[in-house]
Backbone of each chain as ProteinMPNN parsed JSONL, in Angstrom:
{"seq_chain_A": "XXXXXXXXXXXXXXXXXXXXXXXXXXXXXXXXXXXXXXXXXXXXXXXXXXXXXXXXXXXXXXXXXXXXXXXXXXXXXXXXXXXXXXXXXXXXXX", "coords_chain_A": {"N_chain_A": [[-51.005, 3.191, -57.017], [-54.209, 4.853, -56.746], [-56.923, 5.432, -58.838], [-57.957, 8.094, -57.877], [-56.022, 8.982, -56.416], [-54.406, 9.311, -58.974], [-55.98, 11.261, -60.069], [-56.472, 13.942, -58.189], [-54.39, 14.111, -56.708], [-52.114, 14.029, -53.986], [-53.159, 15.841, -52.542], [-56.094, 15.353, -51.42], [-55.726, 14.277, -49.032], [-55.182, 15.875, -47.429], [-57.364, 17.409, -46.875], [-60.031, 18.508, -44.749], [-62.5, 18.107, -44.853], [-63.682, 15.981, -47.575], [-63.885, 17.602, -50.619], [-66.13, 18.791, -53.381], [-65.454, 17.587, -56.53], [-63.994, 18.524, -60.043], [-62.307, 17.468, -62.72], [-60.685, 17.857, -65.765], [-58.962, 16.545, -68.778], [-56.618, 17.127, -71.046], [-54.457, 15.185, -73.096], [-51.985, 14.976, -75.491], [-49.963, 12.714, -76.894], [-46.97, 12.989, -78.84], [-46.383, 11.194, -81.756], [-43.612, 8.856, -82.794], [-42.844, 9.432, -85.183], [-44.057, 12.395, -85.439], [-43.606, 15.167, -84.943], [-44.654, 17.172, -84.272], [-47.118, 18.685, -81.819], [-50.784, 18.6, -82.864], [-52.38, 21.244, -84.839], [-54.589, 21.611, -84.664], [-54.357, 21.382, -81.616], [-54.488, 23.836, -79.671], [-56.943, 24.964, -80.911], [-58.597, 23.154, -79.833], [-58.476, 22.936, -76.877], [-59.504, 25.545, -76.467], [-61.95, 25.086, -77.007], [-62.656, 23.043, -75.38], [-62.519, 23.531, -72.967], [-64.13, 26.222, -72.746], [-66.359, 24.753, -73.183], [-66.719, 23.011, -70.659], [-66.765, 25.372, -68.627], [-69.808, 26.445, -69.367], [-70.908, 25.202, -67.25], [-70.093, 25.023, -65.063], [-67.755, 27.335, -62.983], [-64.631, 28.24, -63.763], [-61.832, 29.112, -62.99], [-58.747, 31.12, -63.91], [-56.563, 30.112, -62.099], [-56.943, 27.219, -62.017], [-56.94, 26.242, -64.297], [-53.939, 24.579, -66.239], [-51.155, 24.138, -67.767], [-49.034, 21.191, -68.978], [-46.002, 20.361, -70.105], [-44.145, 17.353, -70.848], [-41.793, 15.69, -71.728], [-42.836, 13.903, -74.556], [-45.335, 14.551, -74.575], [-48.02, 16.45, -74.056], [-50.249, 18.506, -71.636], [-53.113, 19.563, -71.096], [-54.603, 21.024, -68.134], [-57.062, 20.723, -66.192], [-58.568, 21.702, -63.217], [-61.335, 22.02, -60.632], [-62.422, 22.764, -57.596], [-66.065, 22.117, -56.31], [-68.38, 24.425, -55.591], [-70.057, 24.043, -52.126], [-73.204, 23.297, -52.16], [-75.095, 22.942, -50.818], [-78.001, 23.802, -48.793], [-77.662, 26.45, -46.901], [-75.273, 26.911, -47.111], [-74.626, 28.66, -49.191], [-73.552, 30.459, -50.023], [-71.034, 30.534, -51.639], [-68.287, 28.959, -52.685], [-67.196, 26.865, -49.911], [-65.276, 28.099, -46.904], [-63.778, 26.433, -45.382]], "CA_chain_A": [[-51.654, 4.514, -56.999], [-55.65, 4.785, -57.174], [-57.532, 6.239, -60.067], [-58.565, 9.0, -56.877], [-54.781, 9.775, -56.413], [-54.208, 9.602, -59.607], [-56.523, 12.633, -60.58], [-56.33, 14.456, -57.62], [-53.517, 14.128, -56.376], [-52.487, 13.888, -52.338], [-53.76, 17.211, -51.53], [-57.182, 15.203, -50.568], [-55.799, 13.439, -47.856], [-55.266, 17.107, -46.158], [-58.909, 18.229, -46.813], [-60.902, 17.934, -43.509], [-63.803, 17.18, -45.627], [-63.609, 15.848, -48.72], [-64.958, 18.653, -51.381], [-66.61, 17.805, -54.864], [-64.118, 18.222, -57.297], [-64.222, 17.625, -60.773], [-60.82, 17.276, -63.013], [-60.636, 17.781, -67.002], [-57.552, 16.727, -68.716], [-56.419, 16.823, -72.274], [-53.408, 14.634, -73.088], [-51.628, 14.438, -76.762], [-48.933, 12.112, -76.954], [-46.61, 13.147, -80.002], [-45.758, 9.877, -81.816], [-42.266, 9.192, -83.036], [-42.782, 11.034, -86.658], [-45.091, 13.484, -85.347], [-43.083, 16.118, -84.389], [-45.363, 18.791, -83.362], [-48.522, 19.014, -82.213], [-51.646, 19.347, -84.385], [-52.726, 22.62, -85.223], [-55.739, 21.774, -84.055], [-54.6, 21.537, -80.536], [-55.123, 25.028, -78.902], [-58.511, 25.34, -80.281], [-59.682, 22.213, -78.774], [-58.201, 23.322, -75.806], [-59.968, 26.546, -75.819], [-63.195, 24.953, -76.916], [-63.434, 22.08, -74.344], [-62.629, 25.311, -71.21], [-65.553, 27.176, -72.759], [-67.866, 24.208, -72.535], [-66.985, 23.348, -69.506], [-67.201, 27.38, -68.444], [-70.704, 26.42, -69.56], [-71.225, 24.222, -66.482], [-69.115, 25.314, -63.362], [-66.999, 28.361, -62.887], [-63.249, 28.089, -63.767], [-60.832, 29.987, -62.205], [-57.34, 31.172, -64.629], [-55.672, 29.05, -61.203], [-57.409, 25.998, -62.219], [-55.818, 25.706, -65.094], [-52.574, 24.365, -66.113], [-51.189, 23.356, -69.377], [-47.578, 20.862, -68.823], [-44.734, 19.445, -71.128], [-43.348, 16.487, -70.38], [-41.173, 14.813, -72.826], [-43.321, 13.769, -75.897], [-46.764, 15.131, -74.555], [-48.468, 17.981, -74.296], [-50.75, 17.783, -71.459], [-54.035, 20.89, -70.791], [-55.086, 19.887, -67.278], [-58.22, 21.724, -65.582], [-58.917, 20.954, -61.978], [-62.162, 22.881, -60.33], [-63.352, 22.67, -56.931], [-67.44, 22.451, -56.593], [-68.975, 24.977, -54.385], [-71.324, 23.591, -52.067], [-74.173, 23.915, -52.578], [-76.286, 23.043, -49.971], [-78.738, 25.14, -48.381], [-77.3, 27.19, -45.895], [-73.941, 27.145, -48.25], [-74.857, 29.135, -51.113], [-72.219, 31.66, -50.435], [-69.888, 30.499, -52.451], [-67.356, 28.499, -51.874], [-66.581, 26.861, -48.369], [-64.058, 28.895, -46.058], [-63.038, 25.752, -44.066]], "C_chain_A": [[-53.099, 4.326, -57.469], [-55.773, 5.674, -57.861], [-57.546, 7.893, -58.96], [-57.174, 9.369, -57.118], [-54.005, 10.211, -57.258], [-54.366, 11.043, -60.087], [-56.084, 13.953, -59.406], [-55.466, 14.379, -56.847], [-53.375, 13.712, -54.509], [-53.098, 14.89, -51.903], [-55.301, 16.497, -50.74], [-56.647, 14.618, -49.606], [-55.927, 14.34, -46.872], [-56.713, 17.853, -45.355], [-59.555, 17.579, -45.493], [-62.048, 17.223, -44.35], [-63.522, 17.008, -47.247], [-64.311, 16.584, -50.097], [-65.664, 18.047, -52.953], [-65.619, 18.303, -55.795], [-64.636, 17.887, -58.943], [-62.641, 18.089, -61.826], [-61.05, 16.806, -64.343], [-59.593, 17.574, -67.401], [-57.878, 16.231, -70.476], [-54.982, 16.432, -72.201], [-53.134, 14.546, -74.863], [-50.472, 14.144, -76.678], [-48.181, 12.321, -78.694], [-46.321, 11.728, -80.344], [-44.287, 10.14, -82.461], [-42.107, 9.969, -84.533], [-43.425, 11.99, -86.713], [-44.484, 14.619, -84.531], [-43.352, 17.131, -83.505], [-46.494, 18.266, -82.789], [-49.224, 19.027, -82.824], [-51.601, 20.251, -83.892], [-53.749, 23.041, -84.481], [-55.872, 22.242, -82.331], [-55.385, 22.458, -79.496], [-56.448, 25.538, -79.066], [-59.359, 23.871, -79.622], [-59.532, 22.864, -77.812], [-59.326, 24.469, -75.541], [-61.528, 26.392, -76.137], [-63.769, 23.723, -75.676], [-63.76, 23.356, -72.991], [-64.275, 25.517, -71.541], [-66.768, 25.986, -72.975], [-68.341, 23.834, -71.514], [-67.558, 24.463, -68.799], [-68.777, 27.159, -68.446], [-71.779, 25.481, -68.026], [-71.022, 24.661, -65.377], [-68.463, 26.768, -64.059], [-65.558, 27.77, -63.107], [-62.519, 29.389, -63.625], [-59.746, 29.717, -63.551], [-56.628, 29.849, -63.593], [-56.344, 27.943, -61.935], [-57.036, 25.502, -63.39], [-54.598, 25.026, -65.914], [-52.179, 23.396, -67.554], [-49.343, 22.571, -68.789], [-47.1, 20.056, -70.243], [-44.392, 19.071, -70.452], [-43.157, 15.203, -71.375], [-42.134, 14.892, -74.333], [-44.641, 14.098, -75.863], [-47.213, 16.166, -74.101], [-50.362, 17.593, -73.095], [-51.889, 19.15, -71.084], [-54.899, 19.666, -69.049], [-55.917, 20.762, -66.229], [-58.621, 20.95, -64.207], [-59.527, 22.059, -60.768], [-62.642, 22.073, -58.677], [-64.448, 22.906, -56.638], [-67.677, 22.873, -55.406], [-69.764, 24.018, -53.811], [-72.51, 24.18, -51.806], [-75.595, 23.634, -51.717], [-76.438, 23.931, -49.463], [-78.009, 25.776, -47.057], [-75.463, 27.65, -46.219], [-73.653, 27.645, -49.1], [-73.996, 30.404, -51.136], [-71.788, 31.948, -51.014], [-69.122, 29.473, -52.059], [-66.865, 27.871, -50.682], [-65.78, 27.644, -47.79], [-63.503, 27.629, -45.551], [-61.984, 25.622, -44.975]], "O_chain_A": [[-53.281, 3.694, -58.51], [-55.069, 6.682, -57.81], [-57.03, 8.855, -59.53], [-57.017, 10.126, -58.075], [-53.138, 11.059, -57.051], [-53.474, 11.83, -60.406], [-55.387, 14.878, -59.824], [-55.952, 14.736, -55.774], [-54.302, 13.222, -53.864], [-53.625, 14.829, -50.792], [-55.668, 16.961, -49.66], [-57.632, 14.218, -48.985], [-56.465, 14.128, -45.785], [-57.034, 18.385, -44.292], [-59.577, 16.371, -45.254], [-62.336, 16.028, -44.411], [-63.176, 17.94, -47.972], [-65.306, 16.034, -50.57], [-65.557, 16.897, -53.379], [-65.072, 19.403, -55.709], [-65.561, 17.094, -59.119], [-62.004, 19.088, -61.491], [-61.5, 15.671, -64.494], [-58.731, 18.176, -66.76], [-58.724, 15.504, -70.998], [-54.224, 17.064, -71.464], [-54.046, 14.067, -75.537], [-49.678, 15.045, -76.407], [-48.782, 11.859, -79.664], [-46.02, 10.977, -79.417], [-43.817, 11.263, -82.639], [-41.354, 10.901, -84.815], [-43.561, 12.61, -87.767], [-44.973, 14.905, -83.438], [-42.799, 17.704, -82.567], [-46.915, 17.247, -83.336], [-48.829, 19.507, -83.886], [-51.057, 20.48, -82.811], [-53.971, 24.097, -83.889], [-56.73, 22.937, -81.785], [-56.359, 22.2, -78.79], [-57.108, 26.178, -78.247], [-60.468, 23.761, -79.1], [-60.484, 23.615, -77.6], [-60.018, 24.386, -74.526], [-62.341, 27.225, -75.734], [-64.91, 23.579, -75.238], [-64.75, 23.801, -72.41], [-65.269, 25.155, -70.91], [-67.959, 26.295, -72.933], [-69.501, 23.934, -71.114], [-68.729, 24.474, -68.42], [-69.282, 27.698, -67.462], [-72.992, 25.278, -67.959], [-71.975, 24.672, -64.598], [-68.599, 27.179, -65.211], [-65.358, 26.698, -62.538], [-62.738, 30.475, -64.162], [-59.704, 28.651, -64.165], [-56.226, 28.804, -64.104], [-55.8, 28.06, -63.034], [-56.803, 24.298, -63.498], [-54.836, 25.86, -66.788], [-52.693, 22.421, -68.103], [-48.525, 23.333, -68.273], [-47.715, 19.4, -71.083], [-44.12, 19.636, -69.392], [-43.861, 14.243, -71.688], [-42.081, 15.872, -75.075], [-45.275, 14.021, -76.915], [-46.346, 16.907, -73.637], [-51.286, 16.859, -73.445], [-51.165, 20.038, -70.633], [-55.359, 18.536, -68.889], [-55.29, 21.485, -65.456], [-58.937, 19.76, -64.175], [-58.788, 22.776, -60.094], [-63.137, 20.946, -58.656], [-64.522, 24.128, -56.508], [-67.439, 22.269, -54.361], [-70.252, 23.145, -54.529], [-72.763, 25.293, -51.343], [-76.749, 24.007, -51.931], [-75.644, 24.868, -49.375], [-78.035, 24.985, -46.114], [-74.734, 28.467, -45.657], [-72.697, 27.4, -49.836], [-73.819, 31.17, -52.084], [-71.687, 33.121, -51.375], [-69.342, 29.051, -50.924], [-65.853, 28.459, -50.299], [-65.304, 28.208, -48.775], [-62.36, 27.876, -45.164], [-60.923, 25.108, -44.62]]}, "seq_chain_B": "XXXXXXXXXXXXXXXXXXXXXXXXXXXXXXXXXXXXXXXXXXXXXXXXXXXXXXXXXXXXXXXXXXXXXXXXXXXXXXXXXXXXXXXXXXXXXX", "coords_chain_B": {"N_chain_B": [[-44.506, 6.534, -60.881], [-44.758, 7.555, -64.347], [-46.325, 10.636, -66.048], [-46.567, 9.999, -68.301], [-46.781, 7.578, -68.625], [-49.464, 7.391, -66.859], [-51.06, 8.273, -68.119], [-51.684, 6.395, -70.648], [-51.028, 4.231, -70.196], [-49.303, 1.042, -69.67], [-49.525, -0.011, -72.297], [-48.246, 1.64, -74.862], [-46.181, 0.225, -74.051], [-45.124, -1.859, -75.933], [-45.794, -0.926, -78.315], [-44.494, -0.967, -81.753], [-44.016, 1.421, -83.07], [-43.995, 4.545, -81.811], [-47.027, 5.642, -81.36], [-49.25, 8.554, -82.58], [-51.06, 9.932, -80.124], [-54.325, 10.733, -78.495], [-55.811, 11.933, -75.502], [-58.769, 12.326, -73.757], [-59.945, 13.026, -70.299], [-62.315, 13.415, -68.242], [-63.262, 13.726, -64.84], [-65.258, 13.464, -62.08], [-64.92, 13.835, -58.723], [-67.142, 13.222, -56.095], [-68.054, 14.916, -53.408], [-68.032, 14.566, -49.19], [-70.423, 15.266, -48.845], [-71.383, 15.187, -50.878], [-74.098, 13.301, -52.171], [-74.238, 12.225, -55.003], [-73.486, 12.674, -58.541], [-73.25, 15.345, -59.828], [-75.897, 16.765, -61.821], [-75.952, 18.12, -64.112], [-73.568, 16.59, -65.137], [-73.929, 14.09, -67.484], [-74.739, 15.235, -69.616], [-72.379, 17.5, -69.708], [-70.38, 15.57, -70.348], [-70.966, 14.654, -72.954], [-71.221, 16.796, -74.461], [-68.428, 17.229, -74.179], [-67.481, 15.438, -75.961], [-68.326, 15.821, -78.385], [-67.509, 17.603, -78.887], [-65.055, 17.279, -79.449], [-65.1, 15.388, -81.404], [-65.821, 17.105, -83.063], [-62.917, 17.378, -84.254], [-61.389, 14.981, -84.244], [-61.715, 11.554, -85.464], [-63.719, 9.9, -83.498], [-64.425, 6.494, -82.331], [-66.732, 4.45, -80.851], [-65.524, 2.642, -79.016], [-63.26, 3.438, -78.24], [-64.268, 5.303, -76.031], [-64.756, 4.912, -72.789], [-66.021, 4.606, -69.135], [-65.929, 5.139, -66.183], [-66.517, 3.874, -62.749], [-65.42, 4.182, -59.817], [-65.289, 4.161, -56.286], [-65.877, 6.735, -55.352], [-65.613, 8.243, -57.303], [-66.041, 9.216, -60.871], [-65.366, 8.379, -63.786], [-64.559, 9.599, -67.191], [-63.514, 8.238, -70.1], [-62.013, 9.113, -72.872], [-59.607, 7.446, -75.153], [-57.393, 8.126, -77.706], [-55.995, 6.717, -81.046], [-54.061, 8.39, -83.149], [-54.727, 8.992, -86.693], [-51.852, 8.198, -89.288], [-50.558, 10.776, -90.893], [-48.767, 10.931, -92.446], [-48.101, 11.704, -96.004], [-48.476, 8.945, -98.202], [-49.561, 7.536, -96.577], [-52.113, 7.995, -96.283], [-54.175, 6.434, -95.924], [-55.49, 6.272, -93.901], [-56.242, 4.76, -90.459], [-52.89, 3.397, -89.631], [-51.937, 0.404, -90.517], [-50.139, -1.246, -88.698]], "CA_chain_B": [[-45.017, 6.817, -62.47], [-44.629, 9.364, -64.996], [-47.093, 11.622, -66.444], [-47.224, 9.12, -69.732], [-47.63, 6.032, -68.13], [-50.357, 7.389, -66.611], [-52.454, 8.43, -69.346], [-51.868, 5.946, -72.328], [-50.851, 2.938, -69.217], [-48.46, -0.085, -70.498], [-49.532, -0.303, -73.616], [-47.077, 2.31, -75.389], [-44.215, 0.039, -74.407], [-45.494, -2.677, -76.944], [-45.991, -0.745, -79.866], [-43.348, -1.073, -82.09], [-43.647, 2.543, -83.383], [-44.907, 5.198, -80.762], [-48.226, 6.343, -82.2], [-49.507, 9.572, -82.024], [-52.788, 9.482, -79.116], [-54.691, 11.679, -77.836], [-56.688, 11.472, -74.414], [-59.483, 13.063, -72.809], [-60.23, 12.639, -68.907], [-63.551, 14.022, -67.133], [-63.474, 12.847, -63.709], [-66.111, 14.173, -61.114], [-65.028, 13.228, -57.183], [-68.031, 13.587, -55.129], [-67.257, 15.032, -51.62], [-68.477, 14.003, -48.679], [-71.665, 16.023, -48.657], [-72.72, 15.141, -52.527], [-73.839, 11.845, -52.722], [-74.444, 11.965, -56.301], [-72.855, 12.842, -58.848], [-74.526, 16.681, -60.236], [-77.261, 16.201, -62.392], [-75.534, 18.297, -65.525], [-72.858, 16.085, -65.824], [-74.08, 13.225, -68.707], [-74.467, 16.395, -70.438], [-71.196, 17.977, -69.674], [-69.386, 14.477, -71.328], [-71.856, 14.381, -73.879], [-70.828, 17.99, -74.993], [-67.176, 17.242, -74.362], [-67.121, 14.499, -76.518], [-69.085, 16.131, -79.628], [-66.296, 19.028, -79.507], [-63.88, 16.218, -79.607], [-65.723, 14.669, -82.826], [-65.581, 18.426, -84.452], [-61.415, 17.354, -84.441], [-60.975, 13.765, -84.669], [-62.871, 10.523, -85.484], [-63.703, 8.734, -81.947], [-65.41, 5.315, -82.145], [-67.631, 4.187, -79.269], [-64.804, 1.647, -78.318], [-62.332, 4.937, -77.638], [-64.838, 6.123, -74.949], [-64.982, 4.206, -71.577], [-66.487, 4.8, -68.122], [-65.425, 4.144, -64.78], [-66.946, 4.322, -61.24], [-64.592, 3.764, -58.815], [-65.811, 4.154, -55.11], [-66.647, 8.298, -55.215], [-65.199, 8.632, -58.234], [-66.94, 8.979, -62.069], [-64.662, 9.036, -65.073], [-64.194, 9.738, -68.591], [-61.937, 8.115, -70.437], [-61.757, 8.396, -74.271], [-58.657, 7.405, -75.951], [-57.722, 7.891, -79.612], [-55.192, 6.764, -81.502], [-54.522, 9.326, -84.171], [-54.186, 8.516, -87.841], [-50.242, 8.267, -89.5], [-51.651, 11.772, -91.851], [-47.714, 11.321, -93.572], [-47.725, 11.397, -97.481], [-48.453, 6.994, -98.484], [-50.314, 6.492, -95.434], [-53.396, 8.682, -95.613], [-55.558, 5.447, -96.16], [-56.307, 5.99, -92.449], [-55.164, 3.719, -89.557], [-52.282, 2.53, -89.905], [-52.769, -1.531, -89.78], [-49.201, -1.982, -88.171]], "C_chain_B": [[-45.036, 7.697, -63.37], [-45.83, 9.597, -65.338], [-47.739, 10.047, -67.648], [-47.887, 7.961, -69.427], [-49.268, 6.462, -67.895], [-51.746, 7.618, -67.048], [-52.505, 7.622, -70.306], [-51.085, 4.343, -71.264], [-49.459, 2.2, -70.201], [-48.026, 0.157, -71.77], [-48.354, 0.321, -74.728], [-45.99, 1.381, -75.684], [-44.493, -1.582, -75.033], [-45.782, -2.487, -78.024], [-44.67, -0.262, -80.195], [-42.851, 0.533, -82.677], [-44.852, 3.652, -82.42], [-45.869, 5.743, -81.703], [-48.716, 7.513, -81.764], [-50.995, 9.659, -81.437], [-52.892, 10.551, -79.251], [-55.87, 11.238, -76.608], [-57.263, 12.501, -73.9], [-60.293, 12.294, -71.6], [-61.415, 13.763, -68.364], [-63.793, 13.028, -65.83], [-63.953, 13.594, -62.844], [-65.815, 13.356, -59.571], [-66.319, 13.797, -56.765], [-67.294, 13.618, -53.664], [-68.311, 14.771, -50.721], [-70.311, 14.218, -48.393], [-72.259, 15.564, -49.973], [-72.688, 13.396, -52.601], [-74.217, 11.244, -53.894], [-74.043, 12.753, -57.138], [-73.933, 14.533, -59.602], [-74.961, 16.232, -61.678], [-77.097, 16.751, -63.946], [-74.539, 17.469, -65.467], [-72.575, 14.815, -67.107], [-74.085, 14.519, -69.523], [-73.343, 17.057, -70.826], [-70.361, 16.495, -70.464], [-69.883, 14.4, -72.154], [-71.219, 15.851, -75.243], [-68.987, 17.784, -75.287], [-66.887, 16.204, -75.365], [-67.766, 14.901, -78.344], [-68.115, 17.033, -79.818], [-64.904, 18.347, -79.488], [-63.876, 15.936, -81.042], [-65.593, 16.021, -83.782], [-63.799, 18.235, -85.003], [-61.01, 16.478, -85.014], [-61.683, 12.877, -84.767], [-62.616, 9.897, -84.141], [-64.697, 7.419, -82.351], [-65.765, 4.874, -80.834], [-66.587, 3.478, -78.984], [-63.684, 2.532, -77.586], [-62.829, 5.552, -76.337], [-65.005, 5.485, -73.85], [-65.335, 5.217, -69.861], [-66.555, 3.937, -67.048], [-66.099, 4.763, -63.748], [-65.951, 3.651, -60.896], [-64.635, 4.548, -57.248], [-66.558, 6.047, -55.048], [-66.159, 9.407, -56.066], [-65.639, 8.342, -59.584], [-65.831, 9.346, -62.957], [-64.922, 8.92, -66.259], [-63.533, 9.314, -69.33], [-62.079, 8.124, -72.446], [-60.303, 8.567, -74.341], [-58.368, 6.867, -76.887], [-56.373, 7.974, -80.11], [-55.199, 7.373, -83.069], [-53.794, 8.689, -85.49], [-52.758, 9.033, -88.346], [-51.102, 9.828, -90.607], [-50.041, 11.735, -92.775], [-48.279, 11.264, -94.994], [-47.998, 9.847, -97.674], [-48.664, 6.786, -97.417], [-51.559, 7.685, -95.001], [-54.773, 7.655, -96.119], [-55.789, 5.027, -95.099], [-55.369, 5.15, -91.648], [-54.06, 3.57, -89.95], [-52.1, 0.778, -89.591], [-51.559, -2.139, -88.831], [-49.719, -2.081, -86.74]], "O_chain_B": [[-45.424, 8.813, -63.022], [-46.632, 8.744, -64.96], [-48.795, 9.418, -67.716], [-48.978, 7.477, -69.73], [-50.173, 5.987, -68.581], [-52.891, 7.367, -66.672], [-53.398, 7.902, -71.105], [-50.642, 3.43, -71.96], [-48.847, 2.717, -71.136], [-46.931, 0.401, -72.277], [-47.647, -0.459, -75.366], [-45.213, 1.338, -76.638], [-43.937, -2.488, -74.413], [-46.042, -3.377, -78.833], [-43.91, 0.448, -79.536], [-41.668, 0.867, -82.747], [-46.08, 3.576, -82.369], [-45.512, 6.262, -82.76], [-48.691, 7.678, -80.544], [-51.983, 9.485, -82.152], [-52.147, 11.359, -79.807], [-56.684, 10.335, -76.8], [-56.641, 13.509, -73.568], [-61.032, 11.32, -71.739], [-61.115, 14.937, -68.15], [-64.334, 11.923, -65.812], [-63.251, 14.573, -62.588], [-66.458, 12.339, -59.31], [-66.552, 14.947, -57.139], [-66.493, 12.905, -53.061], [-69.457, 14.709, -51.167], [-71.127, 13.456, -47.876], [-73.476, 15.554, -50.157], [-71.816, 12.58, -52.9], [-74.496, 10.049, -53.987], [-74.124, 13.902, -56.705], [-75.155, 14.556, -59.75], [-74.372, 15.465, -62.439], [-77.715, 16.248, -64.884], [-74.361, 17.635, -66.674], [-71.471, 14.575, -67.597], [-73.052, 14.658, -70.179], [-73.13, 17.279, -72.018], [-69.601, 16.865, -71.36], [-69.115, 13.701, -72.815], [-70.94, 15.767, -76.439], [-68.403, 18.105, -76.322], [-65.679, 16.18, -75.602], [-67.54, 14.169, -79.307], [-67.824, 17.298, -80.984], [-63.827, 18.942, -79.513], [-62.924, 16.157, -81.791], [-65.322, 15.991, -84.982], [-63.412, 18.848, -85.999], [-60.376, 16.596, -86.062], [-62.696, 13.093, -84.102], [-61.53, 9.466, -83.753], [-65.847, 7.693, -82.694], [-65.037, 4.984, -79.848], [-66.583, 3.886, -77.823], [-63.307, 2.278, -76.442], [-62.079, 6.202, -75.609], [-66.23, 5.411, -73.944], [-64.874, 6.335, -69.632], [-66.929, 2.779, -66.859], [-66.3, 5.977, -63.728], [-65.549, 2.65, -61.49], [-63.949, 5.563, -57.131], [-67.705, 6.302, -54.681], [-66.145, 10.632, -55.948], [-65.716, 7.127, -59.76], [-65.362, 10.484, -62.932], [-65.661, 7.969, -66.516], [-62.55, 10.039, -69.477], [-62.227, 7.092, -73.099], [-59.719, 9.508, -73.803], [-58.653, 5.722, -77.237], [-55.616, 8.906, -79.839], [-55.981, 7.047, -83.962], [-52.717, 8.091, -85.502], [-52.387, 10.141, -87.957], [-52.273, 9.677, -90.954], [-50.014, 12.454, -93.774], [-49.226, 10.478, -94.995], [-47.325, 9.39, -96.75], [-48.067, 5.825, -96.931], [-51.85, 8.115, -93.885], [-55.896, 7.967, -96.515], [-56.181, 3.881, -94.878], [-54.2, 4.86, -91.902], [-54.152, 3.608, -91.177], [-52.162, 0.195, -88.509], [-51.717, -3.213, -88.25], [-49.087, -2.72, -85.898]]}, "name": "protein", "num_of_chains": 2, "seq": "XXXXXXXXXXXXXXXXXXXXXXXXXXXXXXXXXXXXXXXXXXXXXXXXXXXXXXXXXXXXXXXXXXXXXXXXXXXXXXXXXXXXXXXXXXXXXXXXXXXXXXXXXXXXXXXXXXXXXXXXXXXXXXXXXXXXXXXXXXXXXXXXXXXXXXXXXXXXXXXXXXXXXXXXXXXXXXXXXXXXXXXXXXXX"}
């Protein structure tokens, strides 16, 4: 599996054109006497968003916080308008 | 691959007691139209990594950077101190 498929998964192979993407991810692995979480977690979480936020637009969809087994994983994944000239719409439609 | 492997690789299944990590990923694809990567993003890791440091200690050796063909990443990862009772003299050296 490439670093590329790693992050983004297969959905690019569908994309006619390949879009700019960019893909934030917070990972905390509990260790075996660490039961919980820190404390700290959720405000990192809600301070890395809002610096990103500071950069690009994030969508609620873009989002996505998962459990799986012993980690705890916040995983943000934004597609970049483009932005060339005659593109400044917003967004692509294709 | 699971989820874990993929963020904290191999290594895990050589330590004799799972340690508690933590990982942060910024990865920017460029699509076919951007052939460079946008022009806030040293900034955007620069920021993400100082609201990291408001949480936990990172040392420059925690932080790595990858190109890989139209892909820019992020990678710190931090192994977090044992904080039990007789082991808050940091690291643990096991």
């Amino acid at each position: 599996m490439s670093l590329l498929d790693l992050f983004f998964g297969e959905k690019k192979k569908t994309a006619s054109v390949a879009k700019e993407r960019l893909q934030i991810i917070l990972a905390h692995e509990r260790g075996e006497r660490s039961a919980h979480a820190p404390d700290y977690l959720p405000a990192l979480r809600a301070e890395l968003i809002a610096v990103v936020k500071k950069y690009v637009q994030i969508n609620d969809s873009d989002i996505q916080i998962h459990h799986q087994g012993n980690l705890d994983v916040l995983e943000v994944k934004i597609d970049l308008p483009d932005t060339r000239p005659g593109n400044l719409a917003g967004p692509s439609a294709s």
